[in-house]
Structures are given as structure tokens and as C-alpha cells.
C-alpha positions in Angstrom: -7.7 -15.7 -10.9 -5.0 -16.3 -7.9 -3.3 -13.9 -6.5 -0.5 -14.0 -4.4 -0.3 -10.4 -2.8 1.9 -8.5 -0.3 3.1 -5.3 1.2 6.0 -4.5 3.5 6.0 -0.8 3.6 5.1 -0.2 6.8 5.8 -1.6 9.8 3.2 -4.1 9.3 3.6 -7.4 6.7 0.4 -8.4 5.1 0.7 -11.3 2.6 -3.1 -12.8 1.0 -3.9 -15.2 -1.0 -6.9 -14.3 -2.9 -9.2 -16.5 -5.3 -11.6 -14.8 -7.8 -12.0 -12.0 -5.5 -12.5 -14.4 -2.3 -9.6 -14.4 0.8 -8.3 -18.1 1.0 -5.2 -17.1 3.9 -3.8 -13.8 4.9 -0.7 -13.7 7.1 -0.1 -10.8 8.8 2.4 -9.6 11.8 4.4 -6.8 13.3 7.4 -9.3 14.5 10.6 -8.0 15.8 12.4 -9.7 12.5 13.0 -7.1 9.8 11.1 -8.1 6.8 13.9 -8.9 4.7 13.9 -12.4 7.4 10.1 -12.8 7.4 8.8 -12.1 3.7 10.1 -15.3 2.1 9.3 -17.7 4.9 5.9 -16.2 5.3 5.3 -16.3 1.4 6.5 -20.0 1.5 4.5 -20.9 4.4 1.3 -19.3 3.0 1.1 -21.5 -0.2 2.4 -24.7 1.7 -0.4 -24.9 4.1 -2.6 -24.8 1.2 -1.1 -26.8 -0.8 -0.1 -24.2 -3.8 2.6 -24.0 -5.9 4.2 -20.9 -7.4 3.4 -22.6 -10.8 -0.3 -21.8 -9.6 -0.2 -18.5 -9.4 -2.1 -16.6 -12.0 -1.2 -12.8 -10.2 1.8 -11.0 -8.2 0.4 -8.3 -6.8 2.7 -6.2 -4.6 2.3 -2.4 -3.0 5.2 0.3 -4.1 5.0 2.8 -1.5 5.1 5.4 -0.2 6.0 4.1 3.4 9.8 3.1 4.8 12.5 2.9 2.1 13.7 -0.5 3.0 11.0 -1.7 3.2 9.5 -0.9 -0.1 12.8 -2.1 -2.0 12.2 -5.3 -0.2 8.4 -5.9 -1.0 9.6 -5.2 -5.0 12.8 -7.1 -4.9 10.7 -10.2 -3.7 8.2 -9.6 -6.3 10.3 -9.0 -9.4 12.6 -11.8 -8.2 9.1 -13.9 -8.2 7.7 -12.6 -11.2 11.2 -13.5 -13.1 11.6 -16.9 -12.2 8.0 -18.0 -13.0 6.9 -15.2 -15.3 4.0 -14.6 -13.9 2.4 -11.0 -14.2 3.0 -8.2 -12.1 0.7 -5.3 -11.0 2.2 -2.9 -8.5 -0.7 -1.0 -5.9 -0.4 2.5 -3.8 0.4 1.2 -0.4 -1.8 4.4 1.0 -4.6 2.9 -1.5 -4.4 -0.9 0.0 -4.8 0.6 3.4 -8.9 1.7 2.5 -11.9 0.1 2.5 -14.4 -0.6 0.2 -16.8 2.0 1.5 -18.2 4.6 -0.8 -16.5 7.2 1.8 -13.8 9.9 0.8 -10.6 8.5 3.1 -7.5 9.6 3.9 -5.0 7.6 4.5 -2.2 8.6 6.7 1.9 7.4 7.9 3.9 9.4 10.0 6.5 10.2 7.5 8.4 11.7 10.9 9.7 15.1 11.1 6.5 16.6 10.9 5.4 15.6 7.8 3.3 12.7 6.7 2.5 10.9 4.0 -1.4 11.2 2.5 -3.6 9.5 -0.3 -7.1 10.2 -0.8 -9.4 8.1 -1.8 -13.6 6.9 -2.3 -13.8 3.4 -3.4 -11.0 2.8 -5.8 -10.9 5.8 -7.0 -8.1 8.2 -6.3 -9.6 12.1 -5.1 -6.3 13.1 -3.5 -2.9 12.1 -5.0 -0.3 10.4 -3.2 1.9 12.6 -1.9 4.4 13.8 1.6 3.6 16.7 3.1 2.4 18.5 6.4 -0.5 18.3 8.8 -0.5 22.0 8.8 -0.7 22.4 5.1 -3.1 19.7 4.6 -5.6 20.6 7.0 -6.0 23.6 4.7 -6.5 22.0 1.8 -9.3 19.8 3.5 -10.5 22.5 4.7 -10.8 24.1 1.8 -12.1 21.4 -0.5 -13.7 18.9 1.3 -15.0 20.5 4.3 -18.4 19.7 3.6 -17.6 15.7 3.1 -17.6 13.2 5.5 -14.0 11.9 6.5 -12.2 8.9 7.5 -9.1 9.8 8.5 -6.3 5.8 8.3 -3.6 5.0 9.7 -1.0 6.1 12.7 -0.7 9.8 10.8 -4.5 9.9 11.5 -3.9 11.2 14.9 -1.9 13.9 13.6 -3.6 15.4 11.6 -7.3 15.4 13.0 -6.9 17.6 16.0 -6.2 20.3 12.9 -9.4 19.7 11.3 -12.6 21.2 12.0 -14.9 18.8 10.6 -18.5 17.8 11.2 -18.3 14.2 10.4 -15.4 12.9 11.1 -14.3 9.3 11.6 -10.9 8.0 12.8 -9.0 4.8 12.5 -5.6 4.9 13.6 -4.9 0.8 13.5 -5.2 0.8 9.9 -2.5 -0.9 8.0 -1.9 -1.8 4.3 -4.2 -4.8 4.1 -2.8 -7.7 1.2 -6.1 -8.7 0.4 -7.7 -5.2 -0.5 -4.5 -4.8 -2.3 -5.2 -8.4 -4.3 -8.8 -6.8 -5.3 -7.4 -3.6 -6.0 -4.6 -5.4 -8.7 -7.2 -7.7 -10.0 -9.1 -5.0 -11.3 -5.7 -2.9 -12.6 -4.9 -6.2 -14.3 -8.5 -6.6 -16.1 -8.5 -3.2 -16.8 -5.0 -3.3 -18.8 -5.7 -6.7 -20.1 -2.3 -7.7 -18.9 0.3 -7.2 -16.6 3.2 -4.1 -16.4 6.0 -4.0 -18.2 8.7 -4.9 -15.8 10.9 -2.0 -16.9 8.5 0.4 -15.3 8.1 -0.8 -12.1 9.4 1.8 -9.7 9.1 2.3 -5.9 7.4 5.5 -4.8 8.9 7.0 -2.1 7.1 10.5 -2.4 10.1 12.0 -1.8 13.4 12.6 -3.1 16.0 10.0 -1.4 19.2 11.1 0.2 21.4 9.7 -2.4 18.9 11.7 -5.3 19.1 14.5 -3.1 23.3 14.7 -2.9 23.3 14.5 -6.8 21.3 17.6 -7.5 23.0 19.3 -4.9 26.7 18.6 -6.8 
């Protein structure tokens, strides 16, 4: 199966190409252009310098947040806009999940959501221990704390070094350059889309944004 994957969520773009579970090209970058200017011509560049079509593509895969509003809404626009004019079938990944490793290790991983709060998924593997979710250090140092304490922990991603001078943990392990990664995302889908036996139904795709959004939050306020 070939995948064509990609996340923009972050400040970091991440774009894989990915072949029966084997990395042909990753592009990746943290350039001053927003990533409205850079997703396209990155996608386009990817297939052209190896010689792929869209026609080719068996797989969109594309991560849905949480991370920065924009850029979620950009990452899906691209995708659906993709998937519609070549039908080919979508499967949407936590950006939090495409940011861990394939380690049998319970991880967190962690953005700076700003304002104190931050935005956590917990993982081992590909399974999901801790629900994605916005919340604060404070409050989820006690839950560690409290029900994985005795684990060992890899704390991901530029909220890790928020939240790890709160923990009192024995084995603890830290990486704060960790960034949504396209091609653990491709692997990730792959197995979604095997699992399902096809791809979503367009109609419930949906960003997650963990949080309410200023125009959601003026509504229930009226």
C-alpha cells in the first residue's frame, strides 16, 4: 500500500511517503512560510522526485489535532481536497499519537497549549492509555502521580519540559525535540485502514482541537 501522509499541526511539517510499511521520502521543515505556502509545494515535490503520481496513491493519511487551529484546518483542507479529486481513501491520526515511537513504553506526549495549559495523549505502542485531551501541568502531574507512578515515562515534545520538573518519577526519560513524525503517522493509518477494511466516511472527518474554539465558545455564551 502507498501512502501519502502529512501533519501540519504544529509548528513543524512532516510529509512521508510510505510503501508497505517502508519510508521511501519524508520532507520535513520548520520554514518561516506559513504552511498554507509550503504544504502543496512540498506534497508536489515529494511525489515528483520519485516519480509518483496522485493516481498512485493507494492511502491519504493526514493528522487532526490537537495542536494550532490553523494549522489543523489546513493539513484537512489539503487532504479532503486530495481525497475528492482522486477518491482515494482517507484515515485521519491523533497528531499527539504520530508524535510516539514504536517502543513498548507508556509516553506522553506534550504541546504547549500556552497559557498554562498543555495539550497531552498517552500512549504504549499504538495503543491509547491516556486520552487526548488540554489541560494543566499542575493537574496532570497528579494524575500521573497517581496512576502511573510506578511506570516508566517518556515524557514528548516542547510541553515535556513543563511538565517534568512536577513529576516525581524514578524513571523518567525526556524528549523535548519531538515532533509529529509523517511516517509513524503513515504506519499508524495503515493499520486503522486494515483494521476498518476501508477508509472514513468523509462526513465524519472533524479536526480535534481539544478545546472549545472562540467562535463555539461566543455561541453558548449568547
Amino acid at each position: 500500500m502507498l501512502i501519502l501522509s502529512f501533519d501540519t499541526a504544529t509548528k513543524a511539517l512532516s510529509i512521508a511517503l510510505t510503501e508497505n510499511g517502508q519510508l521511501i521520502d519524508k520532507i520535513e521543515s520548520f520554514s518561516e512560510k506559513t504552511h498554507s505556502e509550503r504544504l502543496m509545494p512540498a506534497i508536489d515535490e515529494i511525489l515528483k522526485r520519485n516519480e509518483i503520481t496522485f493516481s498512485a496513491i493507494d492511502l491519504i493519511a493526514v493528522g487532526n489535532g490537537p495542536g494550532s487551529y490553523t494549522g489543523i484546518r489546513i493539513a484537512l483542507s489539503t487532504a479532503l481536497g486530495l481525497v475528492h479529486s482522486t477518491s482515494t481513501p482517507l484515515i485521519t491520526v491523533s497528531t499527539l499519537q504520530a508524535m510516539t515511537s514504536e517502543d513498548n513504553v507508556l509516553e506522553f506526549s506534550l504541546l504547549d497549549a500556552r497559557g498554562g495549559r498543555l495539550f497531552v495523549g498517552g500512549y504504549m505502542g499504538d495503543d491509547s492509555v491516556f486520552d487526548d485531551q488540554q489541560t494543566t501541568a499542575d493537574v496532570l502531574a497528579t494524575t500521573i502521580h497517581k496512576d502511573f507512578s510506578d511506570r516508566k515515562i517518556r515524557l514528548l515534545g516542547n510541553g515535556a519540559p513543563i511538565l517534568a520538573p512536577l513529576l516525581d518519577i524514578v524513571d523518567l526519560e525526556v524528549s523535548e525535540e519531538r515532533w509529529p513524525d509523517a511516517f509513524r503517522l503513515a504506519l499508524l493509518a495503515e493499520r486503522k485502514y486494515e483494521a476498518r477494511g476501508q477508509g472514513m466516511d468523509l462526513t465524519s472527518v472533524r479536526p480535534f482541537y481539544a478545546a472549545p474554539t472562540q467562535a463555539e465558545r461566543m455561541a453558548k455564551d449568547k
